[in-house]
C-alpha positions as CSV (number, residue, x, y, z in Angstrom):
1,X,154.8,114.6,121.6
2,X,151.5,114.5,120.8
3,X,150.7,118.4,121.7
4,X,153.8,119.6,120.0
5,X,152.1,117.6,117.3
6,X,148.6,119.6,117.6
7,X,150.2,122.9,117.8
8,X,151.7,121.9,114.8
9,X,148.6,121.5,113.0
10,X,146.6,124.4,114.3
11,X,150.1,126.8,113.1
12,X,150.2,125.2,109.4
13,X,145.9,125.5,109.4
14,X,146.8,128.9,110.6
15,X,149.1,130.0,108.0
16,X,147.0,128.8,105.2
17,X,143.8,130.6,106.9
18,X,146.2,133.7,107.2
19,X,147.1,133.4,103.2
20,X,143.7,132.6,101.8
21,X,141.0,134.0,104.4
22,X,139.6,130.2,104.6
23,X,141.0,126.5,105.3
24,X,141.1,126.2,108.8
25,X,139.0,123.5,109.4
26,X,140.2,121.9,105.9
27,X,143.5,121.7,107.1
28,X,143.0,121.2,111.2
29,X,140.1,118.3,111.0
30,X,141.2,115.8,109.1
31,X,144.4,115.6,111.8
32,X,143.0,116.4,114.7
33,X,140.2,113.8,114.8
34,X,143.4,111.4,116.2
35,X,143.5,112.8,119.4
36,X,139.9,114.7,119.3
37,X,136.1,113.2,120.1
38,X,134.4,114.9,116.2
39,X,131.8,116.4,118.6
40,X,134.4,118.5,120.8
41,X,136.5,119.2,117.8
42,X,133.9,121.1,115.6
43,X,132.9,124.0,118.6
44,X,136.2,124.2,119.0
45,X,137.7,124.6,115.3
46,X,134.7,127.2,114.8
47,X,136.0,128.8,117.8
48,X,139.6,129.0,116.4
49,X,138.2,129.9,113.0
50,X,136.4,133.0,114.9
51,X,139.4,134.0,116.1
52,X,141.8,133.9,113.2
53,X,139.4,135.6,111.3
54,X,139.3,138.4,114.0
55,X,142.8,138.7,113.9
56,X,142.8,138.7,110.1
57,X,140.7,142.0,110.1
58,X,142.2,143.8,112.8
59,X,145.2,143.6,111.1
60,X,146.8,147.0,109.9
61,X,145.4,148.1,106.2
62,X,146.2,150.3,103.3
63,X,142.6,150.7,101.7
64,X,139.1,149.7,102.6
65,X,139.1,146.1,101.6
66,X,135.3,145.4,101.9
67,X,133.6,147.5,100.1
68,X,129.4,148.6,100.0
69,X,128.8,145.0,97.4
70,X,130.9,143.0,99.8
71,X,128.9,144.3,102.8
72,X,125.7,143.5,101.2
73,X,126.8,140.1,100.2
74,X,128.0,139.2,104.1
75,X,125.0,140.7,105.5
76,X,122.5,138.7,102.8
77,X,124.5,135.4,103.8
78,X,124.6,136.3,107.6
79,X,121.0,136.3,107.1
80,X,119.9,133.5,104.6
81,X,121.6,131.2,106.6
82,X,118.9,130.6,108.9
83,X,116.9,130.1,106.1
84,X,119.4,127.3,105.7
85,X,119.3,125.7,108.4
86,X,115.3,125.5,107.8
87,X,116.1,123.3,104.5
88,X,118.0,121.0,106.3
89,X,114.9,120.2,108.3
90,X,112.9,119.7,105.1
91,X,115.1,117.8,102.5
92,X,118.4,115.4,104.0
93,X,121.2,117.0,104.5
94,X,123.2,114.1,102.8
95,X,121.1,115.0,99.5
96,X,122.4,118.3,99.9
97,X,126.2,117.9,100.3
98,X,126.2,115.1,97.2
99,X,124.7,118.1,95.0
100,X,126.6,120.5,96.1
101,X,130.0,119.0,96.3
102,X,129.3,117.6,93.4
103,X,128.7,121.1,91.7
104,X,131.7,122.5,93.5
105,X,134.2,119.7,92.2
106,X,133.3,121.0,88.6
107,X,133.5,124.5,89.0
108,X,136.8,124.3,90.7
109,X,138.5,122.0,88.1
110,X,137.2,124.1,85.7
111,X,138.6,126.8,87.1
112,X,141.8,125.2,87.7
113,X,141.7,124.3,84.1
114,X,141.4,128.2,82.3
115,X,137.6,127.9,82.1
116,X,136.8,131.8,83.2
117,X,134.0,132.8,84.8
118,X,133.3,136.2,85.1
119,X,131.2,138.1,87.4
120,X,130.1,141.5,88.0
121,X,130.1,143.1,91.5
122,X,126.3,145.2,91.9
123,X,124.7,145.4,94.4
124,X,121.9,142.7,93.1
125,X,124.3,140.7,92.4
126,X,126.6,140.5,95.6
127,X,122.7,140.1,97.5
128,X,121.9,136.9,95.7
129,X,125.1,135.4,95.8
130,X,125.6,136.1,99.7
131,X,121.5,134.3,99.7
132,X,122.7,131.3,97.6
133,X,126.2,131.0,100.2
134,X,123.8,131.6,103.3
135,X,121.6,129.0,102.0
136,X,124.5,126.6,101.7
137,X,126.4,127.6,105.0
138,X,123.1,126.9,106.8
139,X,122.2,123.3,105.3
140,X,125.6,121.9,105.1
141,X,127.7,123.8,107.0
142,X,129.8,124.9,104.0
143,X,130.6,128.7,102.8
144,X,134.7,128.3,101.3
145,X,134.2,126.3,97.7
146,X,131.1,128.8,96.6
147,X,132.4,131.8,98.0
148,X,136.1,131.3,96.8
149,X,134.5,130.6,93.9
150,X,132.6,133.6,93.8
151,X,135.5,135.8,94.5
152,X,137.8,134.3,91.6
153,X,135.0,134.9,89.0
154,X,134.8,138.8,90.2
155,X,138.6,138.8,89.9
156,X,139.4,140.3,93.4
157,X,142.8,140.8,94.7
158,X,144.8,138.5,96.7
159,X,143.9,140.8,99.7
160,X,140.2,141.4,99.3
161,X,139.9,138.0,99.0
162,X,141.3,137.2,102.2
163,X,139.5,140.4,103.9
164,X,136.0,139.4,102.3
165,X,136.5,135.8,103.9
166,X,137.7,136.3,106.7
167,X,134.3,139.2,107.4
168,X,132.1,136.2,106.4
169,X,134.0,133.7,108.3
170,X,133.5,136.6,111.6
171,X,129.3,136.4,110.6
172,X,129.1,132.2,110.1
173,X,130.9,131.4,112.9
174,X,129.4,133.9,115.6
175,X,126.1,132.2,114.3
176,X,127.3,129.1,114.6
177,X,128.6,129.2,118.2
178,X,125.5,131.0,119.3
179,X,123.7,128.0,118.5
180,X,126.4,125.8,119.9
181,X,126.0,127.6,123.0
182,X,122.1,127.4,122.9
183,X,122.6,123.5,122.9
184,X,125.0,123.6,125.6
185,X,127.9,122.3,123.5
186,X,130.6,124.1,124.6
187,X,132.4,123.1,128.0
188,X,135.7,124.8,130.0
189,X,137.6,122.0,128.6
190,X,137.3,123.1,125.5
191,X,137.5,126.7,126.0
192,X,140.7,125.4,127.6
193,X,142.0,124.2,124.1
194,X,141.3,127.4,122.3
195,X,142.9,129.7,124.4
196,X,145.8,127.2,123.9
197,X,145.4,127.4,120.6
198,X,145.4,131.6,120.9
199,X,149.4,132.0,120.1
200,X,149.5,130.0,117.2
201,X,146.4,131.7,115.4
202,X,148.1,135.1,116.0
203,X,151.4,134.1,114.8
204,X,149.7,132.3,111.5
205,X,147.5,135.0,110.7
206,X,150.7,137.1,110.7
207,X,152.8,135.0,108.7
208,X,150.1,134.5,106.2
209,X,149.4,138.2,105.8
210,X,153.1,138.6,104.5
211,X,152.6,135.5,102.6
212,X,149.5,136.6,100.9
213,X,151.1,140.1,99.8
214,X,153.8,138.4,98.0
215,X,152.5,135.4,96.5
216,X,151.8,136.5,92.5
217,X,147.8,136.2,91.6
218,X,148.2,133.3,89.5
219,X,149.8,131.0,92.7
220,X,147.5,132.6,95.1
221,X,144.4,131.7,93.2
222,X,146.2,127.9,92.0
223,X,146.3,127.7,95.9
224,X,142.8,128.4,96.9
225,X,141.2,126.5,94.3
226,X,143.2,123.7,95.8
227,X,141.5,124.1,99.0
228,X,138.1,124.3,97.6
229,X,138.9,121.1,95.4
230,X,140.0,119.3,98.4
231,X,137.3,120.4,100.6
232,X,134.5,119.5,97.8
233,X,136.3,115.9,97.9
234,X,136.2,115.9,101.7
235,X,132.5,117.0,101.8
236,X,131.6,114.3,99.2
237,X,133.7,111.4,101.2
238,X,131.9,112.4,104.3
């Protein structure tokens, strides 16, 4: 029962990484800490996430999603993040996520209540955003409420949205389970789980790519500003 259970989870986490490019661990954590030690769970979730977001990009499509501003942003990010995690050595990491949470609840409610925001894709622009998200991903950990943030204010399409997210999920997470590896983290056990987990990524990230192309903007984006409400709370509550 309590497999059928897991799968369960990791599916529905699945489909709503498949829809929106992020929520994975949103979704999976929170339900999976029942049957999972927190230490095992977040190697293997950023695993998972790795995968569903490789998935997501080899995915058959019609026009080049991710284009020159996007690439500058993921690279800048990729990069800054290190500079992140340098932060977190010099101010508490606790101080960080109230701030930022904090910052995120705002925007997203605001969002969620008409406020617009608007921003415009250079270059410059998409290089000091991807900075600011790198920052953040590095010292807390955190890259879905700024970025889907980000992405709404430069009024991006359900599918570039997903295909920007899932390119900077691909960068994050290959950073993040290099260093997991580095500190010996990761056991055959837990490699175990992922490959378990394999099927139900695939199948998700297909259901949520037919999902995402028929959902009307106005759900879609009512849908991940959701998530980046609810992961804000989570962040704060942690």
């Amino acid at each position: 029962m309590n497999f059928v259970l897991i799968i369960a989870i990791i599916l529905l986490a699945s489909i709503i990484k498949g829809i929106t490019g992020y929520g994975f661990a949103l979704i999976a954590m929170p339900l999976l800490v029942m049957w999972f030690d927190p230490q095992q769970l977040v190697p293997i979730l950023v695993i998972c996430n790795l995968i569903a977001s490789v998935f997501i990009v080899l995915q058959k499509k019609e026009e080049t999603l991710v284009d020159k501003p996007f690439r500058v942003m993921i690279a800048s990010g990729s990069i800054f993040t290190l500079l992140g995690v340098l932060i977190l050595s010099w101010v508490s990491g606790q101080t960080l996520i109230y701030l930022m949470s904090g910052f995120f609840i705002l925007l997203s409610l605001s969002a969620l209540l008409g406020l617009q925001f608007r921003a415009r894709l250079t270059n410059l622009s998409c290089s000091i955003i991807g900075a600011i998200i790198g920052i953040i991903t590095g010292s807390i950990s955190i890259s879905g409420p700024p970025l889907a943030l980000f992405l709404h204010s430069a009024g991006v399409n359900n599918q570039k949205f997903r295909e920007v997210f899932a390119w900077f999920s691909i960068c994050s997470s290959v950073i993040a389970v290099a260093g997991y590896i580095i500190a010996g983290m990761i056991t055959t056990k837990m490699l175990m789980h992922v490959l378990t987990f394999v099927p139900c990524l695939f199948i998700g990230s297909a259901i949520g790519k037919r999902l995402n192309r028929f959902l009307p903007i106005p759900i879609f984006k009512n849908i991940s500003l959701v998530i980046t409400l609810l992961a804000s709370i989570v962040l704060l509550a942690k």
